[in-house]
C-alpha positions as CSV (number, residue, x, y, z in Angstrom):
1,X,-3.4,-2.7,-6.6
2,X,-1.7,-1.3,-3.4
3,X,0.4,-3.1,-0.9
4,X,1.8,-2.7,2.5
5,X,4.9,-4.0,4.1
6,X,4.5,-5.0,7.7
7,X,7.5,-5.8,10.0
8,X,6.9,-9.4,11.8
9,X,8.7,-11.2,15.0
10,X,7.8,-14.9,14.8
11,X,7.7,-16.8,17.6
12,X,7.5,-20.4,17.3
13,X,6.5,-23.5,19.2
14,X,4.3,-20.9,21.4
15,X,1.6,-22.2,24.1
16,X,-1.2,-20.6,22.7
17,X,-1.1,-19.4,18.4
18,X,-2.2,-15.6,18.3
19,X,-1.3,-12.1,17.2
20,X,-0.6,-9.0,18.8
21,X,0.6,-5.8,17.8
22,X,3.3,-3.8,18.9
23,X,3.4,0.3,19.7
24,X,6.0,0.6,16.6
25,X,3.1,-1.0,14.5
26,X,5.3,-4.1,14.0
27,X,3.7,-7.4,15.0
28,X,4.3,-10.3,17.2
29,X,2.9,-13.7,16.3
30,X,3.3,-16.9,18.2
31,X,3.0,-19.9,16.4
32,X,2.2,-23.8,17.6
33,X,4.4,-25.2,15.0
34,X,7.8,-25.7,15.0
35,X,9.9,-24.6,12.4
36,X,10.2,-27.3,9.9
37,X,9.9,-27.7,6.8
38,X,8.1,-24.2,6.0
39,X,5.2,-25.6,8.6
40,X,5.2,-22.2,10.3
41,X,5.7,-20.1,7.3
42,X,2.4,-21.8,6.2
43,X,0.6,-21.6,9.8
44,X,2.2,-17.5,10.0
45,X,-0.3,-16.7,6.6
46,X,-3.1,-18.5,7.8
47,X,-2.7,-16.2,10.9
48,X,-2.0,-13.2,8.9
49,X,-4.5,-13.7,6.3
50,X,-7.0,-14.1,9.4
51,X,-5.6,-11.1,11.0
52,X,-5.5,-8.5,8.3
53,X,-9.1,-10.5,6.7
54,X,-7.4,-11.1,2.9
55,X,-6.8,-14.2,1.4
56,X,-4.0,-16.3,1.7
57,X,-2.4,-15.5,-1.6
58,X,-2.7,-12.0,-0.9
59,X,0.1,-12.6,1.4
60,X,3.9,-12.8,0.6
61,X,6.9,-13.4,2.9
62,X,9.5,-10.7,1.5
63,X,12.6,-11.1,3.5
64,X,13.0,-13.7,6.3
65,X,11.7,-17.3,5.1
66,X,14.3,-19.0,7.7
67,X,14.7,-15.9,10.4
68,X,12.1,-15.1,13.3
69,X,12.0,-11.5,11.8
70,X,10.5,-11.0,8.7
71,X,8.7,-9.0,6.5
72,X,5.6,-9.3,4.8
73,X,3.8,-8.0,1.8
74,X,0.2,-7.1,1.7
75,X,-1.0,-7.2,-1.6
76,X,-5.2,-5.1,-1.6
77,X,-6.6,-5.1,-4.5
């Protein structure tokens, strides 16, 4: 099994939910949900897991679980 580490920017509480990715190869996601109660931790994997077409537990928030910059493991089998 590999993995890759991918350097996020959260955004919450965003118009429109949505990915983008930046020229350093860092993303940008803007969320609908605030951040409460791990709501947009939950709503960033089911973005990521969409984005990068893995399942949800393939997914893993490394470093960040209450900052706007995180970092997030990609676990391929």
């Amino acid at each position: 099994m590999t993995f890759q580490d991918c350097r996020i920017k959260v955004i919450p509480k965003a118009r429109r939910a949505g990915v983008t990715q930046n020229a350093d190869g860092s993303l940008t996601v803007k969320l609908n949900t605030a951040p409460e109660k791990g709501k947009a931790n939950r709503e960033l994997i089911d973005l990521l897991a969409e984005w990068f077409d893995v399942a949800k537990s393939d997914l893993e928030i490394v470093r960040g679980l209450t900052s706007r910059n995180k970092l997030v493991r990609i676990h391929r089998p």
